[in-house]
DRENVODREN-632068 format. One record per residue (C-alpha): residue number from 1; residue in three letters; x, y, z. Coordinates in Angstrom, 3 decimals, m for minus. Layout:
N
NODE   n res     east    north       up
NODE NUM ALA        X        Y        Z
...
This chain:
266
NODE   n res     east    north       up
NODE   1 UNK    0.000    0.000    0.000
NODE   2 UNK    1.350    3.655   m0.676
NODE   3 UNK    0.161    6.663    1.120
NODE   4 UNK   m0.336   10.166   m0.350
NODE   5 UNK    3.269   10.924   m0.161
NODE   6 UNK    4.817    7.958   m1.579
NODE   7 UNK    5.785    5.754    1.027
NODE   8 UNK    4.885    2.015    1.303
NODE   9 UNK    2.854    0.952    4.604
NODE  10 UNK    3.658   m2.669    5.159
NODE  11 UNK    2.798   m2.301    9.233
NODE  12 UNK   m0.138   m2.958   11.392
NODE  13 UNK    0.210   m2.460   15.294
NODE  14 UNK   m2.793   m3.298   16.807
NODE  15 UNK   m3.773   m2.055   20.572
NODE  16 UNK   m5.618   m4.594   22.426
NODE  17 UNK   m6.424   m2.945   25.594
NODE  18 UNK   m6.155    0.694   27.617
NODE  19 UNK   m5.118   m1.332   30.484
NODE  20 UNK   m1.897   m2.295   32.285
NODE  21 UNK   m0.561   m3.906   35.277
NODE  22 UNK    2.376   m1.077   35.943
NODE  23 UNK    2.416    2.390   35.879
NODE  24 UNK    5.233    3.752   34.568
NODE  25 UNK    5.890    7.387   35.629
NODE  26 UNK    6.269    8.415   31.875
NODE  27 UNK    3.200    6.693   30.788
NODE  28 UNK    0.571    7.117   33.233
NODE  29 UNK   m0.172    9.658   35.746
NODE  30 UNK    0.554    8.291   39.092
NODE  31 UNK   m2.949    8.399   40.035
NODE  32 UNK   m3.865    6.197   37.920
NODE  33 UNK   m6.206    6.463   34.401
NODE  34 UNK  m10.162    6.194   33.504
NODE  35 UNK  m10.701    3.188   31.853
NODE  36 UNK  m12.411    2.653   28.958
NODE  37 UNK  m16.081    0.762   29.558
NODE  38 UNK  m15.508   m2.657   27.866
NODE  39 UNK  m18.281   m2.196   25.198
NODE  40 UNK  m16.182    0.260   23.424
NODE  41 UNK  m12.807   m2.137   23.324
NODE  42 UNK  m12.772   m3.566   19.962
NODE  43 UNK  m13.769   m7.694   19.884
NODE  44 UNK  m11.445  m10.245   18.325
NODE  45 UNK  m13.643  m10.588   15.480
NODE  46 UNK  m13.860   m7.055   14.866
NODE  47 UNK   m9.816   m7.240   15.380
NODE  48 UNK   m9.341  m10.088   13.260
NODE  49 UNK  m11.856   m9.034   10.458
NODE  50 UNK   m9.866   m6.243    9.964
NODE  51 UNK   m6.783   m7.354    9.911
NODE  52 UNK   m7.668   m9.646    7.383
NODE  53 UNK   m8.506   m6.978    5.322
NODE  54 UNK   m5.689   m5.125    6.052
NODE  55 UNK   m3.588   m8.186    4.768
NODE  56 UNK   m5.056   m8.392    1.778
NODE  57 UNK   m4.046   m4.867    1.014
NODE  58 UNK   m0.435   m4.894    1.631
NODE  59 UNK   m0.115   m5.419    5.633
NODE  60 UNK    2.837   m8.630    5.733
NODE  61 UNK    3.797   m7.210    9.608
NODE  62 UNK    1.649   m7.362   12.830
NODE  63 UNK    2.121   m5.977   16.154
NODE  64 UNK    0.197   m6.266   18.999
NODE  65 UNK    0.455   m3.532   22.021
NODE  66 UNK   m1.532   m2.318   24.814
NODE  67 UNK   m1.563   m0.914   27.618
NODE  68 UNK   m0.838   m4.470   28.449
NODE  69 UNK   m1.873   m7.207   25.854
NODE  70 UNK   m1.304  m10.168   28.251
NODE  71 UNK   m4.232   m8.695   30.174
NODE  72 UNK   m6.295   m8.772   27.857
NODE  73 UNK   m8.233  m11.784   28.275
NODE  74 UNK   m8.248  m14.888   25.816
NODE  75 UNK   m5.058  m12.889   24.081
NODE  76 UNK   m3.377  m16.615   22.391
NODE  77 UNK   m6.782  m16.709   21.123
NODE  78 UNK   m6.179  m13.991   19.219
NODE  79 UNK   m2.593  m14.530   18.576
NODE  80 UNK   m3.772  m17.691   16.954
NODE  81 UNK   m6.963  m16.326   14.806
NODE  82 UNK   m4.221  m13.495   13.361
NODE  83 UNK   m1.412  m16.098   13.009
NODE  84 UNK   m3.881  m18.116   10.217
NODE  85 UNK   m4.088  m14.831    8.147
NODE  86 UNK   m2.206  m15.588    5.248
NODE  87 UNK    0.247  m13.543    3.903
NODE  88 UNK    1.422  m12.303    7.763
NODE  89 UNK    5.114  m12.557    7.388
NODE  90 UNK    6.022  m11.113   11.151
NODE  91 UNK    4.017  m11.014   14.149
NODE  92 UNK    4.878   m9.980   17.181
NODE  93 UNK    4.215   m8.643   20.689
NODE  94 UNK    4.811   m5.454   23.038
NODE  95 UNK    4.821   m6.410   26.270
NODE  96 UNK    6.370   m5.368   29.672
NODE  97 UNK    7.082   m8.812   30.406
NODE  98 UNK    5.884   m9.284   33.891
NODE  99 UNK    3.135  m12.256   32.683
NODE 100 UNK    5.334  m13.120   29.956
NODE 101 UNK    6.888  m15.695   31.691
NODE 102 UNK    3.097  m17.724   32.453
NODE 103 UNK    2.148  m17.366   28.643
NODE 104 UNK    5.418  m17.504   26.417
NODE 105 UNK    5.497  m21.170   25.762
NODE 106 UNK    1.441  m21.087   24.829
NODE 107 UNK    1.830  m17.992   22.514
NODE 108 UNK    4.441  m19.041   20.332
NODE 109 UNK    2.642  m22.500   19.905
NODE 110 UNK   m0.305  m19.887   18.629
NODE 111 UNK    1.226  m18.652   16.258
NODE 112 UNK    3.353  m15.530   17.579
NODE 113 UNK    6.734  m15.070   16.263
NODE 114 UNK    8.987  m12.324   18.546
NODE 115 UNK    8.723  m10.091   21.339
NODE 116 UNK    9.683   m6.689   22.078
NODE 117 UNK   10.139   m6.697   25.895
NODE 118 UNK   10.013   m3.357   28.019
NODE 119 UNK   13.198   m2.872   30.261
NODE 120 UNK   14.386    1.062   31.474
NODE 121 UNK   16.883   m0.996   33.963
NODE 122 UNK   18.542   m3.548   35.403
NODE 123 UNK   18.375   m2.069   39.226
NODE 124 UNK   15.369   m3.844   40.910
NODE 125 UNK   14.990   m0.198   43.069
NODE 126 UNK   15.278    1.623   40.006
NODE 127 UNK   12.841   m0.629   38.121
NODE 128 UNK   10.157   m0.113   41.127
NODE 129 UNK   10.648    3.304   41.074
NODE 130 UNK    9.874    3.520   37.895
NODE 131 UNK    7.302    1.324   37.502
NODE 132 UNK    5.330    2.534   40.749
NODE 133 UNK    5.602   m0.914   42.404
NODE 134 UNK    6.816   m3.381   39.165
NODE 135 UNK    8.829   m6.531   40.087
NODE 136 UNK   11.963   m7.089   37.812
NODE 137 UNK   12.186  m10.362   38.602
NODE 138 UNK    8.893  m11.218   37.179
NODE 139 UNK   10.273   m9.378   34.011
NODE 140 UNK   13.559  m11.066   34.211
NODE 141 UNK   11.644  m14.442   34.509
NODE 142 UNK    9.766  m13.486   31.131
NODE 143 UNK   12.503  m12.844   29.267
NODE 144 UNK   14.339  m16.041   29.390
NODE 145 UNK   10.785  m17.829   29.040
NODE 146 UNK   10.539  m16.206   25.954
NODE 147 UNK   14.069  m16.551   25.031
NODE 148 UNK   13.420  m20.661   26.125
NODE 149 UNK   10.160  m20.797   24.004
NODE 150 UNK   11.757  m19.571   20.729
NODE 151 UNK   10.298  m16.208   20.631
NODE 152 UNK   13.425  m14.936   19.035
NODE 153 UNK   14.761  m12.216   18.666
NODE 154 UNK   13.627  m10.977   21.894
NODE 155 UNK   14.599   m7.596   21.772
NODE 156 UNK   14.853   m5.154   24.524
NODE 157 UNK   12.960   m1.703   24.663
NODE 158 UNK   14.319    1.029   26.837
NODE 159 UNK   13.190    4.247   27.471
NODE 160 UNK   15.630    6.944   28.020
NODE 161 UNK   15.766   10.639   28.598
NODE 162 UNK   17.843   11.510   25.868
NODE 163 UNK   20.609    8.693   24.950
NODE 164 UNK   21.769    5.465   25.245
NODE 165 UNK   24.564    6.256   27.174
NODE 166 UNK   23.370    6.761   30.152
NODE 167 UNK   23.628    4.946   33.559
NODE 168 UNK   20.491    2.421   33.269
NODE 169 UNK   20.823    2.241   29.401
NODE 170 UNK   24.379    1.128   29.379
NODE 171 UNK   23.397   m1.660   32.023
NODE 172 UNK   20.830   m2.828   29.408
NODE 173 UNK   22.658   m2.912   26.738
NODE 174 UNK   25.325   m5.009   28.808
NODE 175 UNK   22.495   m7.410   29.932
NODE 176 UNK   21.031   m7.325   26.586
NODE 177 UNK   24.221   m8.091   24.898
NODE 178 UNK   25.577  m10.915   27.727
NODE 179 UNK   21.916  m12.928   26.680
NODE 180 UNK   22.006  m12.187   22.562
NODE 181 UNK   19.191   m9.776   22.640
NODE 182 UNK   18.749   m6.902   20.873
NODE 183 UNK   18.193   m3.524   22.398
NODE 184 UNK   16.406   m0.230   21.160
NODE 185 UNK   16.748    3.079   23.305
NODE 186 UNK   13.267    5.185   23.167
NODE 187 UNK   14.085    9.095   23.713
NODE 188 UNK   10.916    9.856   25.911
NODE 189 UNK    8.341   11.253   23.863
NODE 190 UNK    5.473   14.539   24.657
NODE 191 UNK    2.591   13.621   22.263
NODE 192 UNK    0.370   17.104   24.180
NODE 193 UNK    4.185   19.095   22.954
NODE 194 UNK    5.099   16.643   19.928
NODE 195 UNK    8.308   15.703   21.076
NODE 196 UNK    9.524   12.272   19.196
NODE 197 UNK   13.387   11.171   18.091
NODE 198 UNK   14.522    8.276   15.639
NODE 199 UNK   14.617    5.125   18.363
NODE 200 UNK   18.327    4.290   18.903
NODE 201 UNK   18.452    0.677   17.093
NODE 202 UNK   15.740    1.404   15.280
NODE 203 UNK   13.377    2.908   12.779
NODE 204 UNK   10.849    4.598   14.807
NODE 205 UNK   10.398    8.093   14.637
NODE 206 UNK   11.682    7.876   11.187
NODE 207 UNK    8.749    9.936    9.151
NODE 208 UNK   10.078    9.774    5.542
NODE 209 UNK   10.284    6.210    5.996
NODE 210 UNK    7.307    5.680    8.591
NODE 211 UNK    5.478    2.711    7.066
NODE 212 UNK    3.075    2.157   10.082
NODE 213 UNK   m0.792    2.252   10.493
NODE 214 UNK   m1.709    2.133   14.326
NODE 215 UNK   m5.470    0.509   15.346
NODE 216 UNK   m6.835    1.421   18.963
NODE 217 UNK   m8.242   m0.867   21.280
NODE 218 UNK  m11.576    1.490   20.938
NODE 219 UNK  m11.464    1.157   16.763
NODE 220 UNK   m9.536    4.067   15.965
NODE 221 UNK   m7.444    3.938   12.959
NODE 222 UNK   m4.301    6.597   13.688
NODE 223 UNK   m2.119    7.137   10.553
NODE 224 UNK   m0.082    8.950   12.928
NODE 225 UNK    0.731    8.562   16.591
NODE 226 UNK    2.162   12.350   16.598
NODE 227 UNK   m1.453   13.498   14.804
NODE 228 UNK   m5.083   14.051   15.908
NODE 229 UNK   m5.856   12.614   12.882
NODE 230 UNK   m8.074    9.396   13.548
NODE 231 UNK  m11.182    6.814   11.235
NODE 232 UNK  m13.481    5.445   13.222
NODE 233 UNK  m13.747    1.716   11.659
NODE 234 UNK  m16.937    0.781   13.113
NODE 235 UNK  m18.320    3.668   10.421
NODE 236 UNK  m16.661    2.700    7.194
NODE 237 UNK  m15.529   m0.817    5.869
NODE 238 UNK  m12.004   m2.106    6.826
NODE 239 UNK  m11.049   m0.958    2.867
NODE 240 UNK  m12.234    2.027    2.849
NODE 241 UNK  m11.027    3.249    6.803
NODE 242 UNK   m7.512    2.083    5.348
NODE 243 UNK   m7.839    3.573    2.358
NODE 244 UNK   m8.800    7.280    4.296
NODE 245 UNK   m5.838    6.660    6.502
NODE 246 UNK   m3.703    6.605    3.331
NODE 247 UNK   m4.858    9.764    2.017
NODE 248 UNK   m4.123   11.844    4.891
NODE 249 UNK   m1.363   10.077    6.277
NODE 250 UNK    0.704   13.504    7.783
NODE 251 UNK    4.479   13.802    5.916
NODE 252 UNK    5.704   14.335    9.364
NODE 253 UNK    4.685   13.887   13.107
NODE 254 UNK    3.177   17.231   14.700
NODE 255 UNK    1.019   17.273   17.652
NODE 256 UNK   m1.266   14.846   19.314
NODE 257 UNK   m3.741   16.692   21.550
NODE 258 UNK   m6.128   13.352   22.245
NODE 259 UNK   m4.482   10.311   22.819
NODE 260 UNK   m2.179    8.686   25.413
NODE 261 UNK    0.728    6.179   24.856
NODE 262 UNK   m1.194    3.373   26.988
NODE 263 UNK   m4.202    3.500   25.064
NODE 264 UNK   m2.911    3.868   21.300
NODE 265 UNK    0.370    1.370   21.828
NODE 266 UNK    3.314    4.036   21.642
């Protein structure tokens, strides 16, 4: 698929849920966030339906965020209904990896290929702190299940304040590179202010190559996660919400004055 500008749009990332078991002091407030009522969050069908459609447009590469997805209940389920899609040629997970380690081995039998796992540090203090009340351990514990299960190659997203050289990222990158995983550094991003920079290790942030399309847990399709812009899929077909997308796809990230990174997938 091409968008108005000429660039090809290959990727999918799909937001299961608004919810998650941490909150991280550069996601969420520390009070905590309104949920969304559960009639509004998107079924599987309505997930998979479009998807499918989305495939058969040009789509080959899947991602599914949250919030958290493993909350989400039934979420192999899903993993499994998207995994038959033919023509899927990577599918993979966000996660923060703290129930990764209870579903790994089930998810890759469904059909899931690779994980991106959330880790800002390797200091179990640290890691509370930033988490409001996380466990590493349980993260730590997911990590090598996935690495055990063959969801390979795990690779490691941390989220920095403006490089990859400092304190906690350099102890990542050490872990990362002791185990064989990769490792991306995230420059914190404003989304209210619009401030976004390439990912370290990475495409993202990238917007004369940005080839992604980004589907809300609620049914909004975002051609931009720095962008107001949004099509409501439970109004128009699968083609033709798509199709819109395409044609107003922004050249390059500006402001976005509605969403939130838990609730569209960052």
């Amino acid at each position: 698929m091409i968008d108005c500008i000429g660039r090809n749009i290959n990727y999918l990332r799909i937001s299961v849920t608004d919810r998650c078991n941490l909150r991280c002091e550069y996601c969420m407030p520390q009070e905590g966030i309104k949920m969304v009522d559960h009639s509004r969050i998107l079924t599987f069908t309505q997930i998979v339906d479009f998807t499918r459609t989305a495939v058969s447009m040009g789509i080959d590469k899947v991602r599914l965020t949250g919030g958290e997805p493993l909350v989400r209940r039934g979420i192999t389920q899903l993993v499994r209904e998207i995994a038959l899609i033919d023509g899927i040629k990577d599918l993979s997970m966000t996660t923060n990896g703290v129930l990764l380690s209870e579903f790994a081995k089930e998810l890759k039998e469904a059909g899931l290929m690779r994980v991106n796992i959330s880790l800002d540090t390797t200091d179990s203090k640290r890691y509370t702190e930033i988490t409001r009340g996380g466990d590493i351990h349980k993260v730590m514990a997911g990590i090598s299940a996935a690495k055990e299960s063959g969801l390979n190659p795990v690779k490691i997203n941390c989220v920095v304040d403006k490089h990859g050289q400092e304190p906690d990222a350099l102890k990542v990158f050490d872990f990362a590179k002791e185990n064989g995983f990769e490792v991306r550094f995230i420059h914190k991003m404003d989304l209210k202010r619009g401030e976004f920079g390439i990912v370290e290790g990475g495409d993202g942030g990238n917007c004369g190559i940005c080839n992604r399309l980004r589907l809300t847990s609620t049914g909004m399709l975002k051609p931009c996660l720095f962008s107001d812009l949004e099509i409501d899929i439970t109004k128009y077909s699968a083609q033709e919400a798509i199709e819109r997308a395409l044609n107003i796809k922004p050249s390059k990230g500006l402001i976005n004055r509605e969403g939130n990174f838990y609730n569209i997938g960052g």
